[in-house]
N, C-alpha and C positions, 0 to 999 in steps of 0.2 A: 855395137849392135850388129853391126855386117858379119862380124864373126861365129855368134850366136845363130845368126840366122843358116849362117856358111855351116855349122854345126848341127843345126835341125835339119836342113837341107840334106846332109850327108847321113845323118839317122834315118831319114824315110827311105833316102833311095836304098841304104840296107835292106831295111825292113820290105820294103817292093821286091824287092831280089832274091831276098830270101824265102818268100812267100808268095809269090804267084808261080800258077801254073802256066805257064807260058814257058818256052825254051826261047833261048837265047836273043833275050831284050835286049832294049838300051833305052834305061831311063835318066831321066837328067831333070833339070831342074823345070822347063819346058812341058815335062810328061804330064799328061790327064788320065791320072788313074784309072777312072773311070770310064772317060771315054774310049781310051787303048785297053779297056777291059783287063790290065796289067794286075788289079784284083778284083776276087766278088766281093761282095757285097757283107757276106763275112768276115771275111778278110779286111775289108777295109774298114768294119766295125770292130775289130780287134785292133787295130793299128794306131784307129782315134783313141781306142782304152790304153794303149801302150805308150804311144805320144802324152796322153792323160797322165797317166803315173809316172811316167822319167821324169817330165819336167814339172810335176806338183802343178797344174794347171787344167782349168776346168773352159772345155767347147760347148756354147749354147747350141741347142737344137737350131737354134735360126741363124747361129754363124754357119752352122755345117751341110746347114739346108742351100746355102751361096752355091751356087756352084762354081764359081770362081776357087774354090776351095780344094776342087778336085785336081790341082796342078800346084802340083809337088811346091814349088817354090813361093805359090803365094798360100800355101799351108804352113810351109817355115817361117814366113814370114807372121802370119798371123799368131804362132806358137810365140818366136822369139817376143814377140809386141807384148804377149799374156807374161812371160816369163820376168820383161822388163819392168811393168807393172806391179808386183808383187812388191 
C-alpha cells in the first residue's frame, strides 16, 4: 500500500508543478494546495477529475469538502485507500 500511495503522491506533486502559476515552488507531500494557493480553484477541480480517471476512482463531495484533503499526502492517501478497495 505504501507504495501506491508513494505513487499517487508523486502524481500530484506532477500535476501541482505542472499547473500552477506560481514560479519556483517546492511542493511535497506536506503541501496544502490550497492554502499555499499552489492552485485555483480550477485547477484543483481539474486535478480531482484527473486523479478521478487515472485511477478508475470516484471522490464524494463530502470527502473533498475535508479539508484535510487539501495536503497532498493525505490526498494520496485517501486515493491509494479508494483504489485498494476496488
Amino acid at each position: 500500500m505504501t507504495a501506491v500511495i508513494d505513487q499517487v503522491e508523486q502524481f500530484i506533486i506532477e500535476y501541482i508543478e505542472d499547473n500552477t502559476t506560481e514560479d519556483k515552488i517546492s511542493v511535497n507531500g506536506s503541501s496544502n494546495f490550497v492554502n499555499e494557493q499552489l492552485l485555483d480553484s480550477f485547477a484543483t477541480l481539474s486535478m480531482i477529475m484527473t486523479l478521478e480517471s487515472e485511477y478508475s476512482i470516484k471522490l464524494s463531495p463530502m470527502e473533498l469538502a475535508d479539508e484535510k484533503m487539501r495536503v497532498v499526502q493525505t490526498l494520496a492517501e485517501k486515493v491509494a485507500s479508494k483504489i485498494a478497495s476496488q
